[in-house]
N, C-alpha and C positions, 0 to 999 in steps of 0.2 A: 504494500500500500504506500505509495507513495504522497508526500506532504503536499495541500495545494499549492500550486504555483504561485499563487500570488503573495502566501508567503515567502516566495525565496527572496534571498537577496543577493541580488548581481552585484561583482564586481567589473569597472569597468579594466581593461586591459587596455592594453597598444592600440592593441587590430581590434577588438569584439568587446561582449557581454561575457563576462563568464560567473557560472553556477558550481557552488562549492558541494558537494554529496557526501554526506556524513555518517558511519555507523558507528555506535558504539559500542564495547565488552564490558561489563561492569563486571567489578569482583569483589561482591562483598563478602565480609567475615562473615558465617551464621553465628547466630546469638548462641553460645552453648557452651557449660562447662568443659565440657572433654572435647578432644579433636574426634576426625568423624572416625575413623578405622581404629582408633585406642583411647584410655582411659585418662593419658597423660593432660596434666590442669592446658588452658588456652588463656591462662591469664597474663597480663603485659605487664612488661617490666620489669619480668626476674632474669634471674644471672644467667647467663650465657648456659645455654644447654643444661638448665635443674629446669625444666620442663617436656622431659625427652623421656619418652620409653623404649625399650627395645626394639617396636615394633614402629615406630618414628625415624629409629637409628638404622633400621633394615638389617637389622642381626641373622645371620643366617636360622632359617628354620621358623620366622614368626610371620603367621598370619594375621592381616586384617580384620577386625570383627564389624560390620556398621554400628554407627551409634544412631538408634531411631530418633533421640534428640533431631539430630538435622536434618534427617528423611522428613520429618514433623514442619519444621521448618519452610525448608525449600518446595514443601506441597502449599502451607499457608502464604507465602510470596507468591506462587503461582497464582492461587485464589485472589488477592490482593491483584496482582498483576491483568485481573479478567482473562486466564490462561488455560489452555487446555490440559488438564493434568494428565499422563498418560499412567496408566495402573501397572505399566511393565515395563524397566527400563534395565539398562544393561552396563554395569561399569568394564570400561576398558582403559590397558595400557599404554598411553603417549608415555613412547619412547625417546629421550635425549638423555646427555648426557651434560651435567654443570655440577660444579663442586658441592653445591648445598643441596643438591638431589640426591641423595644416600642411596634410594632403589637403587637409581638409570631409568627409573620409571619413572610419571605422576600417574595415579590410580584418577582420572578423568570419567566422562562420559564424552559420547561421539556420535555414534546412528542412533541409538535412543535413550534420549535424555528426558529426566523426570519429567522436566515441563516442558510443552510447547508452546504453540503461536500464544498473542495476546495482544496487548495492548494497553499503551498511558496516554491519558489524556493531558497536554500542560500549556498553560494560559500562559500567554507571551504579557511581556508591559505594555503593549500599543493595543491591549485589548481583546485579539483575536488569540483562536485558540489553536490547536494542529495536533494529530491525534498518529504518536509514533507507535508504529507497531514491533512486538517480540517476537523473538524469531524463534527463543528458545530459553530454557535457564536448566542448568544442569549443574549437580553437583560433584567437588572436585577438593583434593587435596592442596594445600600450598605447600611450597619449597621453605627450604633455612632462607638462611640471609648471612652472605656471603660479607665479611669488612675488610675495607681494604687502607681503612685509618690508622689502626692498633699498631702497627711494624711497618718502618721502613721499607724490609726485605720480605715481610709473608704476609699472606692474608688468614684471619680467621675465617671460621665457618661457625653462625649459632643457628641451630636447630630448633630451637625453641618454637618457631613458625611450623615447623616441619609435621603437617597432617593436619594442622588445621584444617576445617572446614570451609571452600568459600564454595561463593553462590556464583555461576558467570551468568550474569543476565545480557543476550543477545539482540541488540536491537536490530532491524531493519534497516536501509541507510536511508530514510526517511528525511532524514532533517538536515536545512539546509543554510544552516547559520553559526557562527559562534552562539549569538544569543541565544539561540533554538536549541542549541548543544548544550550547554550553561544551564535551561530551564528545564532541559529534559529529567539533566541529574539532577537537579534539585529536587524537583517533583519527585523523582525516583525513591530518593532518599528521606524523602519524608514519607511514604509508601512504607519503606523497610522499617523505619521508626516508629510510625505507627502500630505495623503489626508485632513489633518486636523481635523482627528475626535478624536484624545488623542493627548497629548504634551509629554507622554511617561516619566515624570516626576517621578522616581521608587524614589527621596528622600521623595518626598512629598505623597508619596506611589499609584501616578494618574497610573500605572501600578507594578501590582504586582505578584508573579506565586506563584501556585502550581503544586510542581515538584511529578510528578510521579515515582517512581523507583522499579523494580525487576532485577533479575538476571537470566541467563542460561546457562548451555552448549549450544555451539554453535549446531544449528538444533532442538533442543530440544523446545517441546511448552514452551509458557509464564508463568514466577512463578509468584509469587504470590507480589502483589506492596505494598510496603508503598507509604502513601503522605505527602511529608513536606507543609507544610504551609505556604502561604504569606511570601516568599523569594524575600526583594525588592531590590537586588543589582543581574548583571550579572554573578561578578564575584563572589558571596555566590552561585547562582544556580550551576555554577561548584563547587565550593567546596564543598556545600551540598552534591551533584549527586557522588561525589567521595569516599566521607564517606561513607554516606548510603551504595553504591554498594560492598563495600569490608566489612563495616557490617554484612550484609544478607549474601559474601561470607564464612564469617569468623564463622558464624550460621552453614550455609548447610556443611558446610567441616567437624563440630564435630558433625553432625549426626543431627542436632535440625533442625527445619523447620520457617518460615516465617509467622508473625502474618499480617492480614492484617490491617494496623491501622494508624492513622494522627501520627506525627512527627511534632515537629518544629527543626529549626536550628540554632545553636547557633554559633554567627562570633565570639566571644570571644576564645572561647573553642575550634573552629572548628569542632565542631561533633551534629547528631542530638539526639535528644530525644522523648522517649515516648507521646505521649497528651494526646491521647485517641482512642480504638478501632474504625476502621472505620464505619461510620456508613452504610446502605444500603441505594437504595432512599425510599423504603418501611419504614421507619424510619422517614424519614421526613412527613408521609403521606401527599402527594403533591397533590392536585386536583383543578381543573379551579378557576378562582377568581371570585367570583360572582358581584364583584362591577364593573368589567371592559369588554367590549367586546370583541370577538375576534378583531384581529388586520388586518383590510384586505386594498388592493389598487391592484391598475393592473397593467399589464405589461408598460402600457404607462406610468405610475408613475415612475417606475425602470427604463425605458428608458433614459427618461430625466435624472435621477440621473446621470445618465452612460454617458451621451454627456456631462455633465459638468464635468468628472473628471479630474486632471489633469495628466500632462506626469509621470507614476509611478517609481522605481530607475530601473526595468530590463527595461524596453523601452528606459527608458535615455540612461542606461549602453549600451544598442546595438547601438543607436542613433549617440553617441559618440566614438563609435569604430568606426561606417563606415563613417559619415560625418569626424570628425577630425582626424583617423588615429592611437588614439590611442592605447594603450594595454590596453587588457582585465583588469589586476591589477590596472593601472592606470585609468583605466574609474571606476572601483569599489569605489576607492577610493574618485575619483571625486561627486560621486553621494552615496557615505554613508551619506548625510546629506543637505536635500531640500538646506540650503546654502551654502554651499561648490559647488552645482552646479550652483547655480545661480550667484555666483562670479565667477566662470568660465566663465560661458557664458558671462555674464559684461567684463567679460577681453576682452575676442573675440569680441565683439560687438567692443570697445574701438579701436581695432587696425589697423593701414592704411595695404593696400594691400600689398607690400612688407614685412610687419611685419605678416602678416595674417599668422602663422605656428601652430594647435592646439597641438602638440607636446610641442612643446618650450614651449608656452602659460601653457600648463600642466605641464611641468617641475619648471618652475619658483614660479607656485601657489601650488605645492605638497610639492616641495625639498625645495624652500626659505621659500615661503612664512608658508605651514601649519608646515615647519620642526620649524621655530622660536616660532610659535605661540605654539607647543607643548612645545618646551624648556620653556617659560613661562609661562604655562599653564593657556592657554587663550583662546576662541573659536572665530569660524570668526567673530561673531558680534562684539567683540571685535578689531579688527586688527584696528592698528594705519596706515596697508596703506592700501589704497583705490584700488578698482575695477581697477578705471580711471587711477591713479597713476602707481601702477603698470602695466599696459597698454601704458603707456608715455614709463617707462621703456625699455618694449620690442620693442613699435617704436623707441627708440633711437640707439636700438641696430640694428634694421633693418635697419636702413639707414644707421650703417656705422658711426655714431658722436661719438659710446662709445663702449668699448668693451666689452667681456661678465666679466672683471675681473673686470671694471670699473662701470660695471651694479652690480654688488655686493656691493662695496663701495657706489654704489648711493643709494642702497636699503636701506641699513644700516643706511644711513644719513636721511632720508625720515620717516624708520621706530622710530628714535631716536626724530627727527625736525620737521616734516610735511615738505608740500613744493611743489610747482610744481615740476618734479624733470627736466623741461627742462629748468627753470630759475637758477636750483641748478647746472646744469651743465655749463653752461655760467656763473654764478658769481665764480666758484670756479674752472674754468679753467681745467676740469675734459673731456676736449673733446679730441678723437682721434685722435694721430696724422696721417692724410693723405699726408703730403708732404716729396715725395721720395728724395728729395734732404737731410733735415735733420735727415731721416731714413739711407741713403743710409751712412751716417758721420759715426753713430753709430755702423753700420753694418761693415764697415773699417775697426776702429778700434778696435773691438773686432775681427777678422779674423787676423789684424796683431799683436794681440798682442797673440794666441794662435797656433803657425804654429801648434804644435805638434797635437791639437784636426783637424785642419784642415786635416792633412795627415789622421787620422783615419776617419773622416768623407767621404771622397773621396774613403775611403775602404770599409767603410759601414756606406751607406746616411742612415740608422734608426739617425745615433748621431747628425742630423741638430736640431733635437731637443734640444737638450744644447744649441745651437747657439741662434734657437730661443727665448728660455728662459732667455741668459743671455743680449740679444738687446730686451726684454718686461723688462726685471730689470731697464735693464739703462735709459730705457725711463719713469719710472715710471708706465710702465702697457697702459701707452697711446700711443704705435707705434700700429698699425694694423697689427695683428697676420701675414694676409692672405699677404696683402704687404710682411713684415718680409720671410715671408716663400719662395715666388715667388725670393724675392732679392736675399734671400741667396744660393739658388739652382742655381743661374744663377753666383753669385761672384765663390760659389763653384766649377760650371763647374757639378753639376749632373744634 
């Protein structure tokens, strides 16, 4: 399935238009205590090879056992994915040969892999949406990790990666942009977060891509791809995608043609380089694992998978247009990240029926609350206010005790202090003023001390707003806007 055309975006060249064709290899960690074939921990950060079993280290004589942990797994991303689960799949051996591959083998999949075709939906920033298709996701072993920092003269090898579980999720080369590439993993990865099967941790390299890249005239069949390598940042897979593509354009324009071949990419430099010509899968000579069964369960297995999963970001995102009212960008944002919605929701839960507005609620937690949190750069689990707190907030301002300019100031003191913030309004005097008598003072004398703005107001009521403004000054922010406004239209006479 290829992306509509009218999303691509051409680059212009020399001679022509040209169309960039992108696929992607994701490879995430699955979420799981043990690696997939033994028992040994998958936790990060311990010493070099004290996370290695015999059967990790390829000790002669030791068999693979599956761990149904990531069978579990890589079926629930399939789900998550809109993917075809297939109920019999076959592990086989890619053959090579690298110093932190212990086998000479990765125990992979190949002709049938657990999941099939599928599909993600992911909404661009210019509004429009482009719907990339999966080609596959199958599960697979990771290698050591080879360093080459330690010594002058050697390199080490730590195994500690070695059996992990990853996930490779296959795209289609659908997508025809940096951006489009950028949003796809995004979305992807809040997908895998969601269901819990990766943490999408691209520092600690628990997902990582292999970018696909060719070039064409626009209609013109598929050239010919390079693949960069283990690219673990979002914003490297755009820059990579962007070199590379004016690369190979910058080839075809002086007449040369396109090698097919691995690339890595260098964030220093910003450009990619050579590795090695690509291999074929005939290269690998891949064939069934003799030490492991095929991989079989039934539909009733998948079923169950599928009634436990939970609410994913497009069903939130529709959920939350039509239950609270929101907009489409606003609900996106809402649900970019399992907690980002679940503070949302906590807020709404939090709040009395007069206060019950998911708009407002959405405004407060987007524009205060994640706009401070980005100024600091800080993520929700971090925020110094709370669900509840901020919930106090918008019921203070629903009943009418504080205003929304006084809701700011309380924010600020809250996010500085902690605090109840209805104890913080009461000790520090920060409550609305409601009594029309000492409104009505303010409102006097500021009419008589301006006839001149009053005559232009009486010619054109848009300038009550001055009015307003400068009886919210006088009062400190604490007269009621809505009072304010009602008084002065009636002292006014409009």
């Amino acid at each position: 399935m290829n992306a509509p055309v009218k999303t691509a975006k051409l680059i212009k060249g020399a001679t022509s238009d040209w169309e960039m064709v992108i696929g992607l290899e994701i490879h995430a960690q699955v979420t799981s205590n043990a690696k997939l074939f033994s028992g040994a921990s998958t936790q990060f950060g311990g010493e070099p090879n004290s996370h290695v079993s015999l059967v990790d280290a390829a000790m002669p004589g030791m068999l693979p056992v599956i761990n149904e942990a990531c069978v579990k797994q890589a079926v629930r991303t399939g789900l998550g994915l809109n993917a075809q689960i297939n109920l019999r799949s076959v592990f086989d051996r890619k053959n090579y040969f690298y110093p932190d591959l212990p086998q000479g083998y990765q125990i992979s999949q190949y002709k049938s892999p657990i999941v099939g075709e599928g599909e993600v939906t992911v909404d661009l920033d210019d509004g429009e949406s482009i719907v990339v298709g999966i080609e596959r996701l199958h599960l697979e072993q990771d290698a050591g990790k080879s360093l080459h920092d330690q010594s002058p003269t050697m390199s080490f090898v730590d195994l500690n990666r070695s059996g992990v579980a990853l996930m490779e999720i296959v795209s289609k080369p659908d997508i025809r942009s940096s951006e489009q590439a950028k949003a796809y993993v995004s979305k992807l990865r809040t997908i895998l977060r969601y269901l819990g099967t990766c943490d999408g941790d691209m520092e600690k390299g628990n997902l990582r891509a292999d970018v696909n890249v060719s070039v064409r005239k626009p209609g013109e069949p598929f050239g010919t791809r390079c693949e960069i390598k283990n690219v673990n940042s979002i914003r490297f897979i755009g820059q990579a995608i962007e070199y590379e593509a004016r690369r190979q354009i910058g080839i075809l324009e002086d007449g040369g043609s396109i090698e097919q071949e691995t690339r890595l990419y260098d964030p220093g430099k910003g450009e990619t380089r050579s590795m090695r010509s690509k291999e074929e899968a005939h290269d690998y000579r891949y064939f069934p694992d003799p030490d492991l069964l095929p991989l079989e369960f039934s539909q009733a297995y998948v079923d169950a998978l599928k009634a436990e999963l939970p609410e994913l970001p497009d069903q939130k995102k529709r959920r939350f247009i039509s239950e609270f009212g929101l907009t489409p960008y606003d609900a996106s944002v809402l649900v970019g990240e399992r907690e980002s919605a679940d503070f949302y929701e906590s807020v709404l839960a939090a709040l009395e029926d007069k206060a019950r507005d998911g708009k407002l609620a959405a405004n407060w937690v987007i524009n205060e609350l994640f706009g401070r949190l980005n100024k600091e750069g800080q993520d929700i689990s971090a925020s110094p206010v709370s669900a509840a707190q901020l919930a106090t907030i918008i019921n203070l301002i629903g009943e009418g005790t504080i205003s929304g300019k006084i809701a700011k100031d309380l924010f600020e003191i809250v996010w500085q202090e902690g605090g109840d913030p209805r104890e913080l309004v009461e000790a520090r005097g920060m409550k609305q003023v409601t009594d029309m008598g000492a409104i009505e003072k303010v409102v006097d004398d500021i009419i008589a001390a301006n006839p001149d703005k009053v005559t232009q107001a009486r010619a054109k009521p848009a300038l009550i707003g001055w009015f307003v403004g400068q009886v919210m000054k006088s009062s400190g922010g604490k007269a009621n806007p809505q009072a304010v406004n009602e008084l002065l239209k009636s002292k006014l006479g409009l």
